[in-house]
mmCIF file as Biopython writes it, N, C-alpha, C and O atoms, coordinates in Angstrom:
data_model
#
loop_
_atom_site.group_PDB
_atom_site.id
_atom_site.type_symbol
_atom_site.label_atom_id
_atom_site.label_alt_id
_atom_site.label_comp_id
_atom_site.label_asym_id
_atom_site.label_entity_id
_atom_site.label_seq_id
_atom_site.pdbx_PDB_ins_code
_atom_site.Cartn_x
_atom_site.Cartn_y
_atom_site.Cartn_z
_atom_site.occupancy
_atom_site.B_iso_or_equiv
_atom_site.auth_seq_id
_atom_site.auth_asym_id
_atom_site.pdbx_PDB_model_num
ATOM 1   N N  . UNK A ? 1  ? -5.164  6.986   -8.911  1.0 0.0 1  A 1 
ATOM 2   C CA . UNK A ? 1  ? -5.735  5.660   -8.905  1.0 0.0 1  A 1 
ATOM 3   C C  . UNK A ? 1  ? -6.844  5.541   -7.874  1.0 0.0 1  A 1 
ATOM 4   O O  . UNK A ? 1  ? -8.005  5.142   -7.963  1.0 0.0 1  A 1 
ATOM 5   N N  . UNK A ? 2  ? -6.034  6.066   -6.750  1.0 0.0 2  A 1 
ATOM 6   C CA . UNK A ? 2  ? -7.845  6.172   -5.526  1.0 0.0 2  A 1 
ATOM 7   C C  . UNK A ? 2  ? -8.940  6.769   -6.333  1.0 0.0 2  A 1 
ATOM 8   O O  . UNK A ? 2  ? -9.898  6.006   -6.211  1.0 0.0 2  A 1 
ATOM 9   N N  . UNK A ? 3  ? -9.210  7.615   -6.982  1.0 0.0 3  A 1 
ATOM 10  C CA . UNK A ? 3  ? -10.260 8.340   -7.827  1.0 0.0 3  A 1 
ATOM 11  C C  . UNK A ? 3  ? -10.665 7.433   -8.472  1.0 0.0 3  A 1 
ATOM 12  O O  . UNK A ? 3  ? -11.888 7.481   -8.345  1.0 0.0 3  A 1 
ATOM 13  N N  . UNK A ? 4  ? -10.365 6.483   -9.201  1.0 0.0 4  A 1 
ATOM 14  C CA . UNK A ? 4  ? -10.874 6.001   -9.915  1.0 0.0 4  A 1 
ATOM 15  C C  . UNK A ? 4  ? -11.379 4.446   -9.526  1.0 0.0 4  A 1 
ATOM 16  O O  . UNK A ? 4  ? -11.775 3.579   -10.304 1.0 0.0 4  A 1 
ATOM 17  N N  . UNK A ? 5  ? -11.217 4.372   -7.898  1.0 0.0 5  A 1 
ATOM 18  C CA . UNK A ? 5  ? -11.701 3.185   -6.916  1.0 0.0 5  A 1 
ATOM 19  C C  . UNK A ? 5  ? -11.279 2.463   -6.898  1.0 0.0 5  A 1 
ATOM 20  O O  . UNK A ? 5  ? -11.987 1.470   -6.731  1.0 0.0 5  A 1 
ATOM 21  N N  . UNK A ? 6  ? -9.304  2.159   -7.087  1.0 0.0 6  A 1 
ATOM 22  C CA . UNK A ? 6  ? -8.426  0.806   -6.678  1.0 0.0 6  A 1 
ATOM 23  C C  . UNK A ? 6  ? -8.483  0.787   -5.344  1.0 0.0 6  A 1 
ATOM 24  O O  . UNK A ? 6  ? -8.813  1.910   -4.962  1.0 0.0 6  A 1 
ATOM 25  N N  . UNK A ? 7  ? -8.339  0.134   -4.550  1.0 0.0 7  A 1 
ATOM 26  C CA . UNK A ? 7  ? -8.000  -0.194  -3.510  1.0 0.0 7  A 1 
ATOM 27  C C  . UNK A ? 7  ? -6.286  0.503   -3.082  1.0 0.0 7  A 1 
ATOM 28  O O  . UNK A ? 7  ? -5.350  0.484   -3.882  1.0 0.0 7  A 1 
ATOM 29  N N  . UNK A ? 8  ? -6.194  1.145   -1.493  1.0 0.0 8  A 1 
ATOM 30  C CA . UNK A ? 8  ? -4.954  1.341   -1.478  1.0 0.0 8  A 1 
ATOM 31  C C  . UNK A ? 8  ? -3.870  0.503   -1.195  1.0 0.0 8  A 1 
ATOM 32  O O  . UNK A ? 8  ? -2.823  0.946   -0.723  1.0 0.0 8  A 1 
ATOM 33  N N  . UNK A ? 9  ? -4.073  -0.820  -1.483  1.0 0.0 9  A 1 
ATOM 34  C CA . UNK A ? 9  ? -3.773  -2.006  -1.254  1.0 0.0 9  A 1 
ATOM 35  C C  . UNK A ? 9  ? -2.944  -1.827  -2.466  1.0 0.0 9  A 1 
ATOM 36  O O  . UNK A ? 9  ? -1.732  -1.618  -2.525  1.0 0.0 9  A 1 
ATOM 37  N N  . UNK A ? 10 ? -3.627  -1.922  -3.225  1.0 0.0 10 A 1 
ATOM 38  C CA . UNK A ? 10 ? -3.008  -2.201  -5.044  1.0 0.0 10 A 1 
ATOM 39  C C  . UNK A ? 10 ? -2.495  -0.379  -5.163  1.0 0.0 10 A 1 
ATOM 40  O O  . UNK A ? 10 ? -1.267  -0.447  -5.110  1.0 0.0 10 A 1 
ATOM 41  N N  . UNK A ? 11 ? -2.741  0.580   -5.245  1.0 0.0 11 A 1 
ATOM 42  C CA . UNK A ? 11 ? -1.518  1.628   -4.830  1.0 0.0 11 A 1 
ATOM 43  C C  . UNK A ? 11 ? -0.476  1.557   -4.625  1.0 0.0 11 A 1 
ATOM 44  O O  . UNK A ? 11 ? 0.511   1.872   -5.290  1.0 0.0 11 A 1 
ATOM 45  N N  . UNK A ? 12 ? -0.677  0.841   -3.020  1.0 0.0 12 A 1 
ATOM 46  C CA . UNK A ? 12 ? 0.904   0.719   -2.683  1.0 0.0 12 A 1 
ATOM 47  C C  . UNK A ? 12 ? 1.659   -0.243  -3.514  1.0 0.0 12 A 1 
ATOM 48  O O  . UNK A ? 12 ? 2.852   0.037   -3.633  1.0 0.0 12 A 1 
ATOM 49  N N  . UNK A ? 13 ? 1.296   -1.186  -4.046  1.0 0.0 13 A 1 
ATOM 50  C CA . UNK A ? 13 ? 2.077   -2.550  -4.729  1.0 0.0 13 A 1 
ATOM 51  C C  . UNK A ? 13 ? 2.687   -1.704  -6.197  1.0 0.0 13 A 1 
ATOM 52  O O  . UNK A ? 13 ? 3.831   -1.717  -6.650  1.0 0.0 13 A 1 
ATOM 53  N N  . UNK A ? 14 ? 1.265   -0.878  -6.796  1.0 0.0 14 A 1 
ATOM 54  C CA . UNK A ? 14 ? 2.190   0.118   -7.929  1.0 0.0 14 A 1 
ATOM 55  C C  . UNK A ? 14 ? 3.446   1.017   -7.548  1.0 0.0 14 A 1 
ATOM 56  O O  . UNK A ? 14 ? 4.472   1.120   -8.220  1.0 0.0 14 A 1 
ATOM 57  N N  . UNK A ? 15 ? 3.177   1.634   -6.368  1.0 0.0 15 A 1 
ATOM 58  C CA . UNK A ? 15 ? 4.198   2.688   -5.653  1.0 0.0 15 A 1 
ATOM 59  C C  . UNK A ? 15 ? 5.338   2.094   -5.488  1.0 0.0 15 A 1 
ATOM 60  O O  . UNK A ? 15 ? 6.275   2.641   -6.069  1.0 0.0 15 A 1 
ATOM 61  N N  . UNK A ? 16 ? 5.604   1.058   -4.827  1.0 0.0 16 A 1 
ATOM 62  C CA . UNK A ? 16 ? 6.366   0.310   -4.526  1.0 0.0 16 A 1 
ATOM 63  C C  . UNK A ? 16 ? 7.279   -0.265  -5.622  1.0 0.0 16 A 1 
ATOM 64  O O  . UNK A ? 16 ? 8.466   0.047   -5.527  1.0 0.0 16 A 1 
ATOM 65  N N  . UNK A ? 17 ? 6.888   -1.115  -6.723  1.0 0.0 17 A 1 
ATOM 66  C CA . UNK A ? 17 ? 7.306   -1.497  -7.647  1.0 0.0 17 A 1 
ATOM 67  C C  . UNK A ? 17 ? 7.925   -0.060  -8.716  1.0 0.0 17 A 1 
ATOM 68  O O  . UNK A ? 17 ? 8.900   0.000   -9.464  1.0 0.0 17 A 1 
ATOM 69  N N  . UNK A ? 18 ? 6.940   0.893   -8.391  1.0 0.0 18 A 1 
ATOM 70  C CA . UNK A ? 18 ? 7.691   2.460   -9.595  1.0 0.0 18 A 1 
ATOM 71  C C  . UNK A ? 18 ? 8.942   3.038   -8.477  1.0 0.0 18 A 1 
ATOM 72  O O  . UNK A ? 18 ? 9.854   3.730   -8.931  1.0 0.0 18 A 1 
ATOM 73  N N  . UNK A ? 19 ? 8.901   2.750   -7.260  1.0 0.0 19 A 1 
ATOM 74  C CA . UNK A ? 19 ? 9.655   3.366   -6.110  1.0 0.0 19 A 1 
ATOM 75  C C  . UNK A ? 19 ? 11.383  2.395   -6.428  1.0 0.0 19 A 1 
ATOM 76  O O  . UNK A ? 19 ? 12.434  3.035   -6.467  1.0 0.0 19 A 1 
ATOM 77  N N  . UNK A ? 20 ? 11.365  1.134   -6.582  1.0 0.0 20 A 1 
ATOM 78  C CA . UNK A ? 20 ? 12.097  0.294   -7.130  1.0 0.0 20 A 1 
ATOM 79  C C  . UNK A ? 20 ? 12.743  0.261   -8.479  1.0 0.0 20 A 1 
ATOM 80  O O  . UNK A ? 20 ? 13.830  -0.303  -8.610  1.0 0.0 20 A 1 
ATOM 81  N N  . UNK A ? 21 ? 12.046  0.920   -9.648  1.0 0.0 21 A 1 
ATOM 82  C CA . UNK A ? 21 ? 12.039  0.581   -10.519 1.0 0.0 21 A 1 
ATOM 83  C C  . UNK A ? 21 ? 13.150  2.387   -10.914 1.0 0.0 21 A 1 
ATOM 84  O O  . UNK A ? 21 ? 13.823  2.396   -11.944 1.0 0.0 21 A 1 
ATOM 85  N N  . UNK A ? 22 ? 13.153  3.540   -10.079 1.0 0.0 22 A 1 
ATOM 86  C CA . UNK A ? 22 ? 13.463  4.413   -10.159 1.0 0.0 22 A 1 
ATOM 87  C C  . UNK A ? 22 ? 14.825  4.491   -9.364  1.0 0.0 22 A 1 
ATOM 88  O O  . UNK A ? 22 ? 15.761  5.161   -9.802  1.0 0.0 22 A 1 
ATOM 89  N N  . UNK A ? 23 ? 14.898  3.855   -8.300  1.0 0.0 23 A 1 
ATOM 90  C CA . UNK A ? 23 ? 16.197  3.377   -7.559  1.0 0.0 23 A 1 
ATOM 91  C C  . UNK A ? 23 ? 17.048  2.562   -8.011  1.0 0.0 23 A 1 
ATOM 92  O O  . UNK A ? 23 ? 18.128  2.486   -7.426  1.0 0.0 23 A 1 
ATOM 93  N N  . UNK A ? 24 ? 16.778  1.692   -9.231  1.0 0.0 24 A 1 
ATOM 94  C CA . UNK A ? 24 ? 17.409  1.018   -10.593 1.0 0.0 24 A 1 
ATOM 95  C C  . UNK A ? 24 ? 18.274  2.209   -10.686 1.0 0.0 24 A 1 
ATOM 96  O O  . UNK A ? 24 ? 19.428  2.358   -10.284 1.0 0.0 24 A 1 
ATOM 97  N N  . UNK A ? 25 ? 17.383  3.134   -11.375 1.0 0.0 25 A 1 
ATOM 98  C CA . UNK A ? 25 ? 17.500  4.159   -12.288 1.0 0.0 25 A 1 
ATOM 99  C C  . UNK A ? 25 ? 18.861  4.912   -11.914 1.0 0.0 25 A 1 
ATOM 100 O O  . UNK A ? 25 ? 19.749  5.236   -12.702 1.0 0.0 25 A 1 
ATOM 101 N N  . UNK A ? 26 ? 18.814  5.147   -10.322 1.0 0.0 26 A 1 
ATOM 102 C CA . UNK A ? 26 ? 19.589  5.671   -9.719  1.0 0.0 26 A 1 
ATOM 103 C C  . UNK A ? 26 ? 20.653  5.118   -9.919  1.0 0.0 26 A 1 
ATOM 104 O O  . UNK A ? 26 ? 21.608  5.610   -10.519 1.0 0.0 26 A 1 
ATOM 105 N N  . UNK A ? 27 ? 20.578  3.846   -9.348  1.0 0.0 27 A 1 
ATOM 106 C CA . UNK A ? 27 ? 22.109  3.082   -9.371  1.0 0.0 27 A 1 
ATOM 107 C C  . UNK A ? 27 ? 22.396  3.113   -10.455 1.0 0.0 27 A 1 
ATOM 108 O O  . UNK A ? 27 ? 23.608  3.312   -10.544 1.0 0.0 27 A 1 
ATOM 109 N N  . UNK A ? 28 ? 21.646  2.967   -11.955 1.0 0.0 28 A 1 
ATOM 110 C CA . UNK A ? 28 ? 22.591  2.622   -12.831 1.0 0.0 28 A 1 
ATOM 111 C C  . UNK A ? 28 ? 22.837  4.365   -13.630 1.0 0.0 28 A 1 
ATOM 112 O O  . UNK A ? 28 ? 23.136  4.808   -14.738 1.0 0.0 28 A 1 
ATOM 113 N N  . UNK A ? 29 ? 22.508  4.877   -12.324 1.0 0.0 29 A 1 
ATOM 114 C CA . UNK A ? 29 ? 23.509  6.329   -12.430 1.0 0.0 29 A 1 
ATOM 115 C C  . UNK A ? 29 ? 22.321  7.434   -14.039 1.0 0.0 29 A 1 
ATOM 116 O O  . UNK A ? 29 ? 22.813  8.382   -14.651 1.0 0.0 29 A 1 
ATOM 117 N N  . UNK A ? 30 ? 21.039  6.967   -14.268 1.0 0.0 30 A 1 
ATOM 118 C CA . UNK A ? 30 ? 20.370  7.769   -15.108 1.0 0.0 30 A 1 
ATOM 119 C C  . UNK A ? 30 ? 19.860  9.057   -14.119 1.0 0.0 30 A 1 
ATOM 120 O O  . UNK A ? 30 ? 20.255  10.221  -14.188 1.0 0.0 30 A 1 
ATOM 121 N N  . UNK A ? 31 ? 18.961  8.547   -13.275 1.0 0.0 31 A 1 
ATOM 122 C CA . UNK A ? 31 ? 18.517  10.120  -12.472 1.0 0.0 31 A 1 
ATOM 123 C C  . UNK A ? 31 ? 19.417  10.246  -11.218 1.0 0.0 31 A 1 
ATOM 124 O O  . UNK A ? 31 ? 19.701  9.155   -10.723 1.0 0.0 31 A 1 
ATOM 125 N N  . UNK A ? 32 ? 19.958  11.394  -10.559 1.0 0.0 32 A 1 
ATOM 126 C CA . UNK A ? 32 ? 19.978  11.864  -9.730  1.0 0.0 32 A 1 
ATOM 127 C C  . UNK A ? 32 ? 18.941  11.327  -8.203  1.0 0.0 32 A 1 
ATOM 128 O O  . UNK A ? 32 ? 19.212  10.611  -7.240  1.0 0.0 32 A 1 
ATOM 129 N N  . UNK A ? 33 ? 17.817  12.019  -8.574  1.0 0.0 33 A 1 
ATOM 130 C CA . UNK A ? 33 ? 17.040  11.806  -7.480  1.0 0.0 33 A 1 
ATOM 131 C C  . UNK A ? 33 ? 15.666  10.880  -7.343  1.0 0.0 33 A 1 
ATOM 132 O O  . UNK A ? 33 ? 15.285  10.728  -8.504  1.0 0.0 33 A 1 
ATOM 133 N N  . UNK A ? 34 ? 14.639  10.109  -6.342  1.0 0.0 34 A 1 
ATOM 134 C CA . UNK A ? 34 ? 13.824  9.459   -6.551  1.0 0.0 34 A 1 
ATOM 135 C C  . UNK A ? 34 ? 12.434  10.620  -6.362  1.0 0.0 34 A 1 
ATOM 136 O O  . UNK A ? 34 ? 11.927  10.872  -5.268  1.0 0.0 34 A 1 
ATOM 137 N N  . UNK A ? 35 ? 11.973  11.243  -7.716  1.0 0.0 35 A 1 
ATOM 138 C CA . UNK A ? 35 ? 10.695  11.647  -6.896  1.0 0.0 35 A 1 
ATOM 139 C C  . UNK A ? 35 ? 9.884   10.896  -5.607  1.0 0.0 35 A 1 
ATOM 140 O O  . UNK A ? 35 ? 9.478   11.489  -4.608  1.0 0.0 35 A 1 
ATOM 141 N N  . UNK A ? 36 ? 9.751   9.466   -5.874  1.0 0.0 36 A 1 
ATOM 142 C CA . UNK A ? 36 ? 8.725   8.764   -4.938  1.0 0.0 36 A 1 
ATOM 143 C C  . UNK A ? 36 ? 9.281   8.824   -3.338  1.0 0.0 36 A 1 
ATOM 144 O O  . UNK A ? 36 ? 8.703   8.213   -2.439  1.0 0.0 36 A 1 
ATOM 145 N N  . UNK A ? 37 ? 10.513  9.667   -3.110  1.0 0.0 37 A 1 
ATOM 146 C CA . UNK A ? 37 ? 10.793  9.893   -1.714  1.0 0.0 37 A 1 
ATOM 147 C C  . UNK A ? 37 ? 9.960   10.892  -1.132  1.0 0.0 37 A 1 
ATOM 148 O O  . UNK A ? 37 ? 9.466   10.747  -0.014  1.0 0.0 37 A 1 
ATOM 149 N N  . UNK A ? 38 ? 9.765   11.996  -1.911  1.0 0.0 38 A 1 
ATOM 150 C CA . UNK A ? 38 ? 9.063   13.520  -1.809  1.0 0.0 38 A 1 
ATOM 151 C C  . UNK A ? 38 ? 7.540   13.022  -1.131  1.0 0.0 38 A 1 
ATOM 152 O O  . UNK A ? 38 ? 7.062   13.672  -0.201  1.0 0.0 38 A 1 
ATOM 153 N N  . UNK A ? 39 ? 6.724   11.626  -1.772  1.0 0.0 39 A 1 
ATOM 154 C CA . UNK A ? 39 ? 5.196   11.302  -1.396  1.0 0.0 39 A 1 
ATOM 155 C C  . UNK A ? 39 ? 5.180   10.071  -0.854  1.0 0.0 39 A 1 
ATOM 156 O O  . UNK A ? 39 ? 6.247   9.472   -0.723  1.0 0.0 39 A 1 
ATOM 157 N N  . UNK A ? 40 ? 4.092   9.549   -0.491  1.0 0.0 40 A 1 
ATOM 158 C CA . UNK A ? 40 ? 3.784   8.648   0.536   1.0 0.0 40 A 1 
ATOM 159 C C  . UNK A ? 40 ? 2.377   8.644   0.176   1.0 0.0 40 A 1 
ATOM 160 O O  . UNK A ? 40 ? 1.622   9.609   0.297   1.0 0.0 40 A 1 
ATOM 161 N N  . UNK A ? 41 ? 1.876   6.756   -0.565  1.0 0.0 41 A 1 
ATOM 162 C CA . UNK A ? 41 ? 0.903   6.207   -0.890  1.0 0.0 41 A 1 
ATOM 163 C C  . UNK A ? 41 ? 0.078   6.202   0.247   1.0 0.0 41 A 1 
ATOM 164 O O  . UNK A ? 41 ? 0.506   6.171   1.401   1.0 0.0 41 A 1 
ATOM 165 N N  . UNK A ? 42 ? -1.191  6.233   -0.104  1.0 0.0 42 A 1 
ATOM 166 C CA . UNK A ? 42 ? -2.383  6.319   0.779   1.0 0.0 42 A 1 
ATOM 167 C C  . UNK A ? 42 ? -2.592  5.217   2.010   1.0 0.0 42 A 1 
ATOM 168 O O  . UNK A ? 42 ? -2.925  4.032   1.993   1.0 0.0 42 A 1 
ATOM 169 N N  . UNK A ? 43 ? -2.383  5.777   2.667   1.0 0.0 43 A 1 
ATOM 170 C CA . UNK A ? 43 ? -2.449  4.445   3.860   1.0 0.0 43 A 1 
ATOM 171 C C  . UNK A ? 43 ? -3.400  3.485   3.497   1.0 0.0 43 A 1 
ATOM 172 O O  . UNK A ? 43 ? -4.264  3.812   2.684   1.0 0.0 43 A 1 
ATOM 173 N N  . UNK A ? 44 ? -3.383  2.077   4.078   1.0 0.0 44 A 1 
ATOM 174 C CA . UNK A ? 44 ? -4.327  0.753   3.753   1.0 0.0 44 A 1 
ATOM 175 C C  . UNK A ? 44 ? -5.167  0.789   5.125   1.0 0.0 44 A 1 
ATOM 176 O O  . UNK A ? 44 ? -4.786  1.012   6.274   1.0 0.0 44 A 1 
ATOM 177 N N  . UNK A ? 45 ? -6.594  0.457   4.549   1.0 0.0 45 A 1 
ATOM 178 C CA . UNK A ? 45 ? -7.793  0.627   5.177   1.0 0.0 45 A 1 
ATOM 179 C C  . UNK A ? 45 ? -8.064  -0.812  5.887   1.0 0.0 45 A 1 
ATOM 180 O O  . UNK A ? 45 ? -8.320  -1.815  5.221   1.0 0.0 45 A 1 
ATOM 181 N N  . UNK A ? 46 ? -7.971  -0.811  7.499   1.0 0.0 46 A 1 
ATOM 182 C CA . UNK A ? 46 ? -7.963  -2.165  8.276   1.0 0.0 46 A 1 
ATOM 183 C C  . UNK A ? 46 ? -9.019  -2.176  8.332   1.0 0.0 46 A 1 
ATOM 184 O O  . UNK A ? 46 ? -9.745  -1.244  8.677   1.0 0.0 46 A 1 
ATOM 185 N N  . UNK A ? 47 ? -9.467  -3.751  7.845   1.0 0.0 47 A 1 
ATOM 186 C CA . UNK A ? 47 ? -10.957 -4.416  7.721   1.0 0.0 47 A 1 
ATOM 187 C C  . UNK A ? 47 ? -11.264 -4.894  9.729   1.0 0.0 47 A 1 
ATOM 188 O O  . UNK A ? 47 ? -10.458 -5.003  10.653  1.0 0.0 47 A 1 
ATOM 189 N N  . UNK A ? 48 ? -12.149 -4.989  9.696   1.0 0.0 48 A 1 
ATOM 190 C CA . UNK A ? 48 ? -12.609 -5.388  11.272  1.0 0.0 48 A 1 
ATOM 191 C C  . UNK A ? 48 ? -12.468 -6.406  11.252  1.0 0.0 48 A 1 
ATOM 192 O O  . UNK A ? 48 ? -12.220 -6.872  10.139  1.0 0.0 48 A 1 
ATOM 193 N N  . UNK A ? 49 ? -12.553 -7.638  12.748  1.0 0.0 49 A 1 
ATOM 194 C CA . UNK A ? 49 ? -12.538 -8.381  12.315  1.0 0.0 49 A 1 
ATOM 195 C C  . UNK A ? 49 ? -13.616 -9.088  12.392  1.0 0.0 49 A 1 
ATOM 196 O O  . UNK A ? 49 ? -14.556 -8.354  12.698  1.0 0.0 49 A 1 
ATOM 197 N N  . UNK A ? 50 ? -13.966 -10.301 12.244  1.0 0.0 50 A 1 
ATOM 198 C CA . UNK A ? 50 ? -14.953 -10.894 11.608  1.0 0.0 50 A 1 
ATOM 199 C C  . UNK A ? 50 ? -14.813 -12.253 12.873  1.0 0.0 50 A 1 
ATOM 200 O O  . UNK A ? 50 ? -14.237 -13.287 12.533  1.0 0.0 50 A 1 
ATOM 201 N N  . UNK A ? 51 ? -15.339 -12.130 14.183  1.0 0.0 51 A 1 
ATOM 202 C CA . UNK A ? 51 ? -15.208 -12.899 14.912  1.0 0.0 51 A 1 
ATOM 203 C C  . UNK A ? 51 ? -16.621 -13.114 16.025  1.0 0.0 51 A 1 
ATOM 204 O O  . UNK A ? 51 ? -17.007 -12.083 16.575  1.0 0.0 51 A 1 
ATOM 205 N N  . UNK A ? 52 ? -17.132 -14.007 16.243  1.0 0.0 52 A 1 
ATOM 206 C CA . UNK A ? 52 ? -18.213 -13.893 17.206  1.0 0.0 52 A 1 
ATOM 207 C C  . UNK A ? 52 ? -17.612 -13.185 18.642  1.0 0.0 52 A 1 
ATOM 208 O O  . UNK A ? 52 ? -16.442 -13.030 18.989  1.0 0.0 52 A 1 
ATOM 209 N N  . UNK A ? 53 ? -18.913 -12.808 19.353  1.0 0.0 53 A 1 
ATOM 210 C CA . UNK A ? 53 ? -18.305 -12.344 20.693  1.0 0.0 53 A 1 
ATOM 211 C C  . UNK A ? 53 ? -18.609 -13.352 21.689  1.0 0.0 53 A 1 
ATOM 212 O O  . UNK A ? 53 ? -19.311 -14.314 21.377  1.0 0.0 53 A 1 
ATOM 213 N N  . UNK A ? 54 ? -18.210 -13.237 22.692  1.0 0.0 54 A 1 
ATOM 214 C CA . UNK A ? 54 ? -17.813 -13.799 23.841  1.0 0.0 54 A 1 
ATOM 215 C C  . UNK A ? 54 ? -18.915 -14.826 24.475  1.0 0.0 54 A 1 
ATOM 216 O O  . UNK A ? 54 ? -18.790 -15.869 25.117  1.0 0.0 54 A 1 
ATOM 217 N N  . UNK A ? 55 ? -20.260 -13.946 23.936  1.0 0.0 55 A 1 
ATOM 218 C CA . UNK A ? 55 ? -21.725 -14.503 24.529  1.0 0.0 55 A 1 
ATOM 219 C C  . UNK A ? 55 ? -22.237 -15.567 23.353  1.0 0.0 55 A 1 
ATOM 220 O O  . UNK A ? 55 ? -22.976 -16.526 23.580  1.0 0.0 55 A 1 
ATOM 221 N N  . UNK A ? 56 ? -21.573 -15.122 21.756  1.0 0.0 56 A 1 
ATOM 222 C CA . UNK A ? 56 ? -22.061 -15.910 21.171  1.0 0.0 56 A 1 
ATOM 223 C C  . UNK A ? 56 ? -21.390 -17.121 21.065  1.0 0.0 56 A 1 
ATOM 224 O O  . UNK A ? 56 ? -21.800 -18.037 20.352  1.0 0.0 56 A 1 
ATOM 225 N N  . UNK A ? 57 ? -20.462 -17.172 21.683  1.0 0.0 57 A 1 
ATOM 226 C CA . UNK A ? 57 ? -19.602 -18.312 21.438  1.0 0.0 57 A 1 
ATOM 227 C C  . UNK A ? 57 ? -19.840 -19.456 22.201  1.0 0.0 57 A 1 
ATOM 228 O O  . UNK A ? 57 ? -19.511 -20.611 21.934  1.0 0.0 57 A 1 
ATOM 229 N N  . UNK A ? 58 ? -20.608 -18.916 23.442  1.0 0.0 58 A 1 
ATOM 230 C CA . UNK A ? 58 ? -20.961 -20.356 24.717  1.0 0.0 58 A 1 
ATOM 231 C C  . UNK A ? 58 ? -21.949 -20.656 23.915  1.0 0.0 58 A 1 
ATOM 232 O O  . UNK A ? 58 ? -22.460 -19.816 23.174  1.0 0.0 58 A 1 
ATOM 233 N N  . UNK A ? 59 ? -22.330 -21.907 23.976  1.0 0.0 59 A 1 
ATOM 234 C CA . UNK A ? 59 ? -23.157 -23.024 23.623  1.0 0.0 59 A 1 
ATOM 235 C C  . UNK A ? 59 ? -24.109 -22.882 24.286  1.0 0.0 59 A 1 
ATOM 236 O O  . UNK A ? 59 ? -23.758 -23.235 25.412  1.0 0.0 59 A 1 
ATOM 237 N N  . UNK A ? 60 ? -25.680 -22.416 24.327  1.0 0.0 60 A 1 
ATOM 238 C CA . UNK A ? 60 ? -26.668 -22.754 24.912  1.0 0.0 60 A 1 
ATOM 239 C C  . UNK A ? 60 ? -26.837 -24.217 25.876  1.0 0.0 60 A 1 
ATOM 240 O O  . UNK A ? 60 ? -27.904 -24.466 26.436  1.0 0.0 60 A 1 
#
């Protein structure tokens, strides 16, 4: 999905929800094991923040 330019924002929310959806699976005793333990979604990219500085903030 990164290849094809989602955000790793929306990754993790798929990962998460297939990571859940396979631990069902478990409990209701179909697989054995969760592949999605084996990997780990792409870390999320912290935006800066968006704040004046110190000089711009006094009032002329």
């Amino acid at each position: 999905m990164s290849e094809d330019g989602h955000s790793p924002k929306s990754i993790s929310k798929c990962f998460r929800l297939l990571k859940q959806a396979l631990n069902y699976a478990i409990a209701q005793e179909l697989l054995t094991k969760n592949p999605c333990n084996f990997c780990k979604p792409p870390k999320r990219v912290k935006t800066p923040i968006n704040s004046l500085s110190r000089e711009e903030r006094i009032l002329p």
